[in-house]
C-alpha positions in Angstrom: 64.3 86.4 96.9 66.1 85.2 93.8 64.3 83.7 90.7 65.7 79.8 91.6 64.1 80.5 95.4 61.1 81.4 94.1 61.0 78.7 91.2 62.0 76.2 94.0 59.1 77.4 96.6 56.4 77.5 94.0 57.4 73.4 92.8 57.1 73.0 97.0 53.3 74.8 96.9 52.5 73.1 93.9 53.3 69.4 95.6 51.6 70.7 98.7 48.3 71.7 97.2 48.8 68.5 95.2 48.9 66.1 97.9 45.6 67.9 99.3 44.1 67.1 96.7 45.0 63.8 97.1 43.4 64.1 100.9 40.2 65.3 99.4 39.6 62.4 96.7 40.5 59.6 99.4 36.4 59.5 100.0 35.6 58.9 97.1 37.1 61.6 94.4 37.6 60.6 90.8 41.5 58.4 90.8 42.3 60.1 87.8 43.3 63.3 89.5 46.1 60.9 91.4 48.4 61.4 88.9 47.9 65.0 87.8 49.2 65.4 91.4 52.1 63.4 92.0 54.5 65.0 94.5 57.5 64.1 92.2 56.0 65.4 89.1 58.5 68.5 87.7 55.8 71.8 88.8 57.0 73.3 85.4 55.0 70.3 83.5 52.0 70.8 86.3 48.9 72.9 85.5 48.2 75.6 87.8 46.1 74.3 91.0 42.5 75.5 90.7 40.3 75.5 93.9 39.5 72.4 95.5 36.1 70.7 94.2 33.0 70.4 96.6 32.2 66.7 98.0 29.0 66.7 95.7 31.0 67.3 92.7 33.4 64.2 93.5 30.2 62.0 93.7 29.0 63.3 90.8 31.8 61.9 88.6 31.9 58.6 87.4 34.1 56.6 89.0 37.9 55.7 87.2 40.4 53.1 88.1 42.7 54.6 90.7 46.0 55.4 88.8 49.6 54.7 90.2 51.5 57.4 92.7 54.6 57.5 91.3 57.4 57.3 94.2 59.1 60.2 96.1 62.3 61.0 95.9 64.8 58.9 98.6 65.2 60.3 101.8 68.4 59.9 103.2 68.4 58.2 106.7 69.7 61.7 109.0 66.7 63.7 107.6 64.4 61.2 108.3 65.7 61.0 112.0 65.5 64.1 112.2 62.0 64.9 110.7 60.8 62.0 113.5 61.8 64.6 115.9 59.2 66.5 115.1 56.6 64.4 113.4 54.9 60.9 112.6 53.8 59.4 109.5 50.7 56.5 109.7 50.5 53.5 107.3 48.1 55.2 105.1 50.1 58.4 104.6 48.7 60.7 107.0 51.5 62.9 108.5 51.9 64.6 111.8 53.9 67.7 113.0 54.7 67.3 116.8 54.7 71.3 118.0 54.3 72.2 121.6 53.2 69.2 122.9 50.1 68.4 120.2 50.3 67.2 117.1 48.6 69.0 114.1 47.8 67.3 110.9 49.9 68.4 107.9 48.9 66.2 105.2 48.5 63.0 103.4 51.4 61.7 100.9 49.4 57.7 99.8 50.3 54.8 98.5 53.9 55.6 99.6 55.7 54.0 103.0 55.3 55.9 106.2 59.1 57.3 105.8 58.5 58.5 102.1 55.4 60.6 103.2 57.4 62.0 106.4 60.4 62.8 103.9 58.3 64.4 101.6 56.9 67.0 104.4 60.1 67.3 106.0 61.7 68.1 102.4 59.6 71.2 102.7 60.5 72.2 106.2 63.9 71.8 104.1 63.3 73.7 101.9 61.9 76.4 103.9 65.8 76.3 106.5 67.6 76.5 102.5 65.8 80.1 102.0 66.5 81.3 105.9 70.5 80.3 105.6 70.5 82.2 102.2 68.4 84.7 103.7 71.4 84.9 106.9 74.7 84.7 104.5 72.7 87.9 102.9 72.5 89.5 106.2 76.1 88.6 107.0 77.9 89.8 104.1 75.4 93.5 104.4 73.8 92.6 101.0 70.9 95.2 100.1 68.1 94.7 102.7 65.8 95.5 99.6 62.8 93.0 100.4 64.7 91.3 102.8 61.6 92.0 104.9 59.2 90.8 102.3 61.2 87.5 102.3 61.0 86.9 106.2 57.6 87.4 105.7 56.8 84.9 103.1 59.0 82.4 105.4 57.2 83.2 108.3 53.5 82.5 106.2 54.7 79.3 104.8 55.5 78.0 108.5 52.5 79.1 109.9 50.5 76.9 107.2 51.8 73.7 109.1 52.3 71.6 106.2 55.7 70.8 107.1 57.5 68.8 108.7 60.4 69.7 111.3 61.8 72.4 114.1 58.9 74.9 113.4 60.2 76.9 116.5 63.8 77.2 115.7 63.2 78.1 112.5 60.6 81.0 114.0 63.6 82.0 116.0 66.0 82.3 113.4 63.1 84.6 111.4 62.7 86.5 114.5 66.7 87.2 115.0 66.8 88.1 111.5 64.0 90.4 110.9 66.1 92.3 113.7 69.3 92.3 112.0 67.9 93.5 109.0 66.2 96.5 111.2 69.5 97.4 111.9 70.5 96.5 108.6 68.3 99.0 107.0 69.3 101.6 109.5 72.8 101.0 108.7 71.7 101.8 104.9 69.6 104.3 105.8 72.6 105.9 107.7 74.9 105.5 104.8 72.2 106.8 102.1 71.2 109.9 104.0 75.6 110.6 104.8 76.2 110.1 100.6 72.6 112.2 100.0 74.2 115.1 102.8 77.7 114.6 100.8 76.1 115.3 97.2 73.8 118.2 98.7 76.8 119.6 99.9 78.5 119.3 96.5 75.6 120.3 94.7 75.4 123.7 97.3 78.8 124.2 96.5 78.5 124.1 92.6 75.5 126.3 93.2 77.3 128.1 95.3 80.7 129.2 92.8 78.2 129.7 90.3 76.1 132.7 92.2 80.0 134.0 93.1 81.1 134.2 89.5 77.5 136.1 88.4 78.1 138.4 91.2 81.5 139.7 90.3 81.5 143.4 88.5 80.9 142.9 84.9 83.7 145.7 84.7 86.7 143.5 86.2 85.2 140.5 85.5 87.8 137.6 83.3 84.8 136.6 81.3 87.1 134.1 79.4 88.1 132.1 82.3 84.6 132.9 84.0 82.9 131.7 81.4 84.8 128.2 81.3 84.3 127.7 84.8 80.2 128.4 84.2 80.3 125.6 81.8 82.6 123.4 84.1 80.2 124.0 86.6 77.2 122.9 84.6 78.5 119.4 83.3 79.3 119.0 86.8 75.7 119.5 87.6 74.4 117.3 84.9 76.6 114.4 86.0 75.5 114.9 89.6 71.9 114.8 88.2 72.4 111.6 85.9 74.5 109.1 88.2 74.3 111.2 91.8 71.5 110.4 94.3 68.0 111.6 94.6 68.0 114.6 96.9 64.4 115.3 96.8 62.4 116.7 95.0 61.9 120.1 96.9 65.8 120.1 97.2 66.7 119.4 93.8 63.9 122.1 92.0 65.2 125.1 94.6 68.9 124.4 93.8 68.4 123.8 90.5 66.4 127.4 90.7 69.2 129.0 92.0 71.8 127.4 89.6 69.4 128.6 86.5 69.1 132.2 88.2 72.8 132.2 88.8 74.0 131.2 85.2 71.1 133.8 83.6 72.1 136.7 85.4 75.8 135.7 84.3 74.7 135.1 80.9 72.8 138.6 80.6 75.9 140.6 82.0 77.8 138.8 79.4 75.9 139.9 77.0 75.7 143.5 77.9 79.4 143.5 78.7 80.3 142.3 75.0 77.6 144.3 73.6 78.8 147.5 75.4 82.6 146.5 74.0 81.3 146.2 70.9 79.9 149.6 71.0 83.2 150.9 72.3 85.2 149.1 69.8 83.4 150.8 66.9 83.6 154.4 68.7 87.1 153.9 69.4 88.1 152.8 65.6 85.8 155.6 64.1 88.0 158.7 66.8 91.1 156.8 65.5 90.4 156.5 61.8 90.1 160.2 61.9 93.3 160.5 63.4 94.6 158.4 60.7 93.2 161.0 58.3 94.7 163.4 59.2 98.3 162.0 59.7 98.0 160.7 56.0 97.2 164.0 54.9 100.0 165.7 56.9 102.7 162.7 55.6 103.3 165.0 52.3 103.6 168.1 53.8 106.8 170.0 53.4 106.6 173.0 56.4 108.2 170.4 59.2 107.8 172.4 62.2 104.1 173.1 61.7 103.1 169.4 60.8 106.0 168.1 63.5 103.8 169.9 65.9 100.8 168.6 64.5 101.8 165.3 65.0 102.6 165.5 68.2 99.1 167.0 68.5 97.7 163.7 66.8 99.8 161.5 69.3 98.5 163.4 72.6 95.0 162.9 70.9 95.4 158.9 70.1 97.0 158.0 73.8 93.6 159.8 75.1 91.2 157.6 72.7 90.0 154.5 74.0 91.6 151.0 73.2 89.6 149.2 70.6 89.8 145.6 70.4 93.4 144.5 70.4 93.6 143.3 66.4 91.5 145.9 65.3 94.1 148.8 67.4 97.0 147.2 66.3 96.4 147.3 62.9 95.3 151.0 63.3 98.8 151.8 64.9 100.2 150.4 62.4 98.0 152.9 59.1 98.7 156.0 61.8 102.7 155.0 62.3 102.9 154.3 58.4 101.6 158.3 58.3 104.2 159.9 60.7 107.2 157.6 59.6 106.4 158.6 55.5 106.6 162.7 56.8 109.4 162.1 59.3 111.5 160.2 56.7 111.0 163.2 54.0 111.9 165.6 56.9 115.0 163.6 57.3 115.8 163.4 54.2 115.5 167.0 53.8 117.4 167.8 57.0 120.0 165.5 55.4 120.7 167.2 52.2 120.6 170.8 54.5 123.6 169.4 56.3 125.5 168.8 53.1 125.3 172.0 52.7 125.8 173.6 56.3 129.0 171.6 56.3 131.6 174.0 54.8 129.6 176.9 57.1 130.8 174.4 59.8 134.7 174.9 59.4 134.3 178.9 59.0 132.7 178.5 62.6 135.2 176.1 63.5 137.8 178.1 62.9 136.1 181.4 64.4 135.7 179.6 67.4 139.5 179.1 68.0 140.3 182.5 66.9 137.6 183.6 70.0 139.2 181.4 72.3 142.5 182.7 72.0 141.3 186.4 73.5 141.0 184.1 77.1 142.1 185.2 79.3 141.2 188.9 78.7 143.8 191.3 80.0 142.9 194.4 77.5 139.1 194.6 77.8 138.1 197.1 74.5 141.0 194.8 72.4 138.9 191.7 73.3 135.6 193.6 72.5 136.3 194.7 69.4 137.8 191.5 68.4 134.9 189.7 69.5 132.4 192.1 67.2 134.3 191.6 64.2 134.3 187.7 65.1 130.4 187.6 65.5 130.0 189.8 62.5 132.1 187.0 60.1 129.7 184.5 62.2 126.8 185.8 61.0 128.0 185.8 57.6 129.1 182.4 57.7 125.6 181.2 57.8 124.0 178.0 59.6 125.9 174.8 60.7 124.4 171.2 60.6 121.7 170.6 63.4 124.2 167.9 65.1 127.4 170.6 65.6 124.7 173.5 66.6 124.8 173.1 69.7 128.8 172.3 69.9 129.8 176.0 68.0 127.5 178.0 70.2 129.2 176.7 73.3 132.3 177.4 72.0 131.4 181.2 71.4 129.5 181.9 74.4 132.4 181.0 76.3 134.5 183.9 75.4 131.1 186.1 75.0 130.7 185.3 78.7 134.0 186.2 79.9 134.2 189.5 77.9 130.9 190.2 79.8 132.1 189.4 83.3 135.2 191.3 82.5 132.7 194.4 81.8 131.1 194.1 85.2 134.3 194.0 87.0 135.3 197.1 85.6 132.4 198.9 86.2 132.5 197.7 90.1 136.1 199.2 90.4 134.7 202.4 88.7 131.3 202.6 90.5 131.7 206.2 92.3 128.9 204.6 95.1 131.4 201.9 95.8 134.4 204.5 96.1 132.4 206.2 98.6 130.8 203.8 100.8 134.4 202.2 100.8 136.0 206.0 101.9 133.4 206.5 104.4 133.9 203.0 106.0 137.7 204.0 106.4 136.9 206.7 107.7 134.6 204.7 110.5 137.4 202.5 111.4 140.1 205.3 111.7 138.1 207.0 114.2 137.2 203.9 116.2 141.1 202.8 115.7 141.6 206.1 117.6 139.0 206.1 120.7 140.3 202.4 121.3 143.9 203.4 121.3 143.4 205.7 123.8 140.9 203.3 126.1 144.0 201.2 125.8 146.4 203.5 127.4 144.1 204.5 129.9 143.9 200.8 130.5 147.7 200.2 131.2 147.9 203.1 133.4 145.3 202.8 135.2 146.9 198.3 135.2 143.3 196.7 134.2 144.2 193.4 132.9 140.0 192.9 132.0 140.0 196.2 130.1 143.6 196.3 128.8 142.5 192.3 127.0 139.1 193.5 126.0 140.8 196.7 124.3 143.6 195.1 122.5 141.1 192.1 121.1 138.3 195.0 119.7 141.3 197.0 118.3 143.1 194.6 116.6 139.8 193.2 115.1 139.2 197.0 113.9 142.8 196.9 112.6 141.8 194.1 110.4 138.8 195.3 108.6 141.0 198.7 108.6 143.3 196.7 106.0 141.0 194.8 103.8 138.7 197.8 102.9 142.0 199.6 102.1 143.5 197.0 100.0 139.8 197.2 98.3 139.9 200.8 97.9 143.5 200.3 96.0 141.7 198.1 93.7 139.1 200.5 92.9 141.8 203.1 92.0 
C-alpha cells in the first residue's frame, strides 16, 4: 500500500470513529465534542481518536450548547443512486447497509440531509473500490506481490466492519479473485527467483569451479603469470556476485565460499613455494656460473692457445649443463663469460694474424714445389719419380709452415703425386710377386690340360654324330679357351 493509500484510509477511519462518536453523545454526550469530529474536518488537523467514554462519564459533564456540524462534501447524483442500491439514510442521520436481504446499521452522520449522510458512508465504500482497482492494475501489470496479501487483507477487514456503504459482495469477490491472482503471482516470482538463484549458483559453482582447476595444475608447468591473473579475475567476479547477486543461502554461500578460500590458498601456497624454490635456483645457478666466469677471465690473457682453446670449450660444455637463472640475471652473465672468450680469441687471432704474415713467402716456396711435384704425373719411370719426390719433400720441409687458410690447399696438392708414386710401387711389386707368377703358371697349366681332354670328347663326339654332346663340348671348350687367354695375357704382364 502506498503512503497516499494509507494517508487516504487513515482520514476515512478517523471520520468513521468520528461520526461514532457522534452516535454516542446523541443521548446526552457533552456537544462540544461535535465539532472535534466533523466528517469534513482535514484528519491531519484531527487528534488521534482515544476510546469511546462510558455513558456515566457523558452524564457527568456539564452540559454545553450543541456546536454546528459543518457540511459534507457534495455528492454527485450517480453515487448517490448508486449507494441507494445498497443502503438507506433516516431523517436523523442514521444510515443503513442493505446486504443479503437485512439491513445492518452502519452509522449516524447528524444534522446533515438524509443524502449527505448516505454519501458520506458510500464515500468510504468508495474509497475502499479506489484501493482494490489500484490493487488490480498492480496485479495486471505483475508489480511485486510484496504485501500485496497484507493489502487484501486490510480491504477485506475494513468491509467486514460494515460501516460503509455500497456492493459489499462484489467488492468481496473482486478480493477473493485477487488474492488468487496474486497466489499465482507470487509463484510466478517465486519461479523466477529460484530460476535467477539456480543461474547465479551455477555461476558461482563455476567460478569455484576454474578456481579449484587452476590450484590443481602441477606447480612445475604451471603459467603462474596468466594463472595468477585469472585467480584475481576470478575473485572480483566473486565479490560482485556477493554485493549485487542474489541470496543463495546461507549453507550454500559459506560451503562455496569454503571451497573458493581453499582453492585460492592452496594456489597461493604453491606460488609461494614455486617462486621460493626459483629463487633458490636462481642464486645456485648465478653462483656455478660466476665461477665459470672466473675462470674464463682468467684464461682471456693467456698466450698457450690450444691449451686454453680447449679449456674453453671445457667452460662452454660446463655452462650449457648449468641451470638457467632468471632470464636478466643469465643474460647479463652471458654477456661477463662472452666478454672472457672474445678478449682470448681476439689476441689468438691477432697472433695467428701476424704468424700468417710471416708464413706467406713459405707459401710460394710450397707453391711452387707443388707444381714441380705435379709435373712427375703421370709416372712412367718409377725410381726417377721417387727420387724426385724425396728431394721435393726434403726442400718442403725446409721451407717451413704456410698460413693456416692455404694448409690444407698445399697438402692436397702434394699428396697427390705422393699417392700416385705409391700406387705405382704396388703395381710393380704385383707384376714381380713370384706367388702371383706361380699361381698364374699353374692355372695355365689347368686349362691346357682341360683344353686337351675336351678336344678329344669333342672328336669322339662328331664320330660318334651326338649333336647333345658335340654342343655341350664345344660351349665348355670355348669357355676354357677364354680364361686360357686372359691368364696368358696376365702372365705377359707379369714378365
Amino acid at each position: 500500500m502506498t503512503d497516499s493509500q494509507k494517508s487516504d484510509e487513515t482520514a476515512a477511519v478517523a471520520n468513521d470513529e468520528a461520526v461514532e462518536v457522534i452516535e454516542a453523545t446523541d443521548a446526552g454526550a457533552s456537544p462540544e465534542a461535535t465539532p472535534a469530529s466533523a466528517p469534513n474536518e482535514p484528519a491531519a488537523s484531527r487528534p488521534a481518536p482515544s476510546a469511546a467514554p462510558s455513558p456515566a462519564a457523558f452524564a457527568a459533564r456539564p452540559k454545553a450548547p450543541v456546536a454546528v456540524v459543518p457540511a459534507a462534501p457534495a455528492v454527485s447524483a450517480a453515487s448517490l443512486a448508486e449507494a441507494a442500491k445498497w443502503g438507506r439514510a433516516e431523517g436523523d442521520g442514521h444510515v443503513f447497509l442493505t446486504l443479503d436481504g437485512e439491513e445492518i446499521a452502519v452509522g449516524q452522520y447528524p444534522g446533515v440531509s438524509p443524502d449527505e449522510a448516505l454519501g458520506y458512508f458510500a464515500r468510504k465504500f468508495d474509497d475502499v473500490i479506489a484501493q482494490v482497482v489500484l490493487l488490480e492494475h498492480r496485479v495486471e501489470s505483475k508489480a511485486p506481490a510484496t504485501d500485496m496479501q497484507k493489502t487484501v487483507t486490510h480491504l477485506r477487514e475494513q468491509l467486514a466492519e460494515r460501516n460503509m456503504v455500497g456492493d459489499i459482495r462484489s467488492a468481496e469477490a473482486r478480493l477473493d479473485a485477487l488474492s488468487t491472482q496474486i497466489v499465482e503471482l507470487e509463484k510466478s516470482e517465486k519461479a523466477a527467483h529460484e530460476a535467477v538463484r539456480a543461474s547465479e549458483l551455477a555461476a558461482r559453482e563455476a567460478i569455484v569451479a576454474e578456481a579449484e582447476t587452476i590450484a590443481g595444475q602441477d606447480p612445475a608447468q604451471i603459467q603462474w603469470k596468466t594463472s595468477s591473473a585469472r585467480m584475481n579475475e576470478l575473485f572480483e567476479s566473486w565479490k560482485s556476485a556477493q554485493k549485487s547477486g542474489v541470496r543463495l543461502g546461507r549453507s550454500n554461500e559459506d560451503a562455496l565460499w569454503k571451497r573458493f578460500r581453499s582453492a585460492r590458498t592452496v594456489f597461493d601456497r604453491h606460488r609461494r613455494a614455486y617462486f621460493s624454490q626459483l629463487d633458490s635456483n636462481n642464486s645456485a645457478a648465478k653462483s656455478a656460473k660466476e665461477a665459470l666466469i672466473a675462470e674464463a677471465e682468467a684464461l682471456s690473457s693467456s698466450t698457450d692457445w690450444g691449451y686454453a682453446a680447449g679449456e674453453y670449450r671445457r667452460l662452454m660444455d660446463q655452462w650449457k649443463a648449468t641451470p638457467r637463472a632468471s632470464r636478466k640475471d643469465d643474460d647479463a652473465l652471458w654477456g661477463r663469460f662472452r666478454a672472457a672468450q672474445d678478449v682470448f680469441f681476439s689476441n689468438r687471432q691477432a697472433a695467428n694474424d701476424q704468424i700468417d704474415q710471416e708464413y706467406t713467402a713459405n707459401l710460394a716456396v710450397k707453391e711452387q714445389l707443388v707444381v714441380e711435384a705435379q709435373g712427375l704425373l703421370p709416372i712412367k719411370d718409377l725410381n726417377a719419380a721417387k727420387k724426385a719426390l724425396q728431394s721435393i719433400r726434403d726442400r718442403w720441409e725446409d721451407a717451413g709452415k704456410v698460413p693456416r687458410a692455404d694448409m690444407g690447399r698445399i697438402e692436397a696438392g702434394l699428396r697427390k703425386v705422393e699417392d700416385a708414386v705409391r700406387e705405382a710401387e704396388e703395381e710393380k711389386w704385383r707384376r714381380s710377386n713370384p706367388e702371383t707368377k706361380a699361381r698364374t703358371n699353374s692355372a695355365l697349366t689347368q686349362l691346357e690340360a682341360a683344353i686337351a681332354g675336351l678336344k678329344d670328347d669333342l672328336d669322339k663326339a662328331e664320330k660318334a654324330g651326338d649333336q647333345r654332346r658335340i654342343k655341350a663340348a664345344r660351349e665348355a671348350l670355348e669357355a676354357r679357351q677364354a680364361w686360357h687367354d686372359q691368364i696368358q695375357r696376365s702372365a705377359s704382364d707379369l714378365a
